[in-house]
C-alpha positions in Angstrom: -6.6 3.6 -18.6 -3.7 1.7 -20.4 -5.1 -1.6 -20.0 -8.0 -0.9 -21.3 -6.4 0.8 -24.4 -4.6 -2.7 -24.5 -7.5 -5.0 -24.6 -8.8 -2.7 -27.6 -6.2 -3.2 -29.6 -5.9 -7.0 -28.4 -9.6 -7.4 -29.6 -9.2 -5.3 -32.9 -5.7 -7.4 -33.7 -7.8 -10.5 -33.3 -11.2 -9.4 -35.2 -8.9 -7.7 -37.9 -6.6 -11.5 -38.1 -9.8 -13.6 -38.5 -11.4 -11.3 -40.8 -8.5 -11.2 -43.5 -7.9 -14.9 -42.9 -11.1 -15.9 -43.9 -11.5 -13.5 -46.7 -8.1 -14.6 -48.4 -8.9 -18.3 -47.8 -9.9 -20.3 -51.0 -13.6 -21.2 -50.7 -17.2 -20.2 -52.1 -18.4 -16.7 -50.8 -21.4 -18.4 -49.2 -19.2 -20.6 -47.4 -17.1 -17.4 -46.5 -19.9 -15.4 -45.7 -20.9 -18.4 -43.2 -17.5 -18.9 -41.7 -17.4 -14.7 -40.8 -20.9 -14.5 -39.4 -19.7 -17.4 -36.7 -16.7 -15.9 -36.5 -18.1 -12.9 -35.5 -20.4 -14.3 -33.2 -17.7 -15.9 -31.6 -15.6 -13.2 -31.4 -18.4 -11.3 -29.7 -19.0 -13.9 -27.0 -15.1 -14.3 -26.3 -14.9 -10.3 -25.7 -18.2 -9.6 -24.1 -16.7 -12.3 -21.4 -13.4 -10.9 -21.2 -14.5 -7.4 -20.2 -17.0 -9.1 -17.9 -13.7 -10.6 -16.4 -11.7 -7.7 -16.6 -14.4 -5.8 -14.5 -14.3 -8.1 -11.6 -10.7 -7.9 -12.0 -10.6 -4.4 -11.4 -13.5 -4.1 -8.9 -11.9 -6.4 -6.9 -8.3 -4.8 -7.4 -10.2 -1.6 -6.4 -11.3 -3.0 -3.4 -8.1 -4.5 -2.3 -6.5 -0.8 -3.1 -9.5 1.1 -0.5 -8.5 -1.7 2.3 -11.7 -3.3 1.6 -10.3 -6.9 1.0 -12.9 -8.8 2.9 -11.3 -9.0 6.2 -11.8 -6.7 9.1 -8.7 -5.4 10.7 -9.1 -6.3 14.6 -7.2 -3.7 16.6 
């Protein structure tokens, strides 16, 4: 499934950008140990709800594609 294979790598771009940004920013490691635990928690959230969202978008594209689109065809 190519999008799915794109929404990976999307999510590992993104996971891999915050982690280096935080780790090369100047600060204390406590504070940087901090800042990537809410980081990751919030990375977390933002993908659990965008595959939630991409499977609705794809149930109901599957749907739409088996002529099951919610309205009965009146012959």
């Amino acid at each position: 499934m190519k999008i799915g294979r794109i929404f990976v790598a999307l999510l590992s771009g993104l996971a891999t950008g915050v982690i280096y940004g935080i780790l090369y920013a100047p600060g204390k490691g406590s504070e940087t140990r901090k800042r990537i635990s809410e980081s990751s928690k919030k990375l977390a959230v933002d993908g659990v709800d965008a595959v939630k969202e991409l499977g609705q978008k794809i149930t109901h594209f599957s749907h739409l594609g088996n002529g099951h689109n919610g309205h009965e065809k009146n012959e």
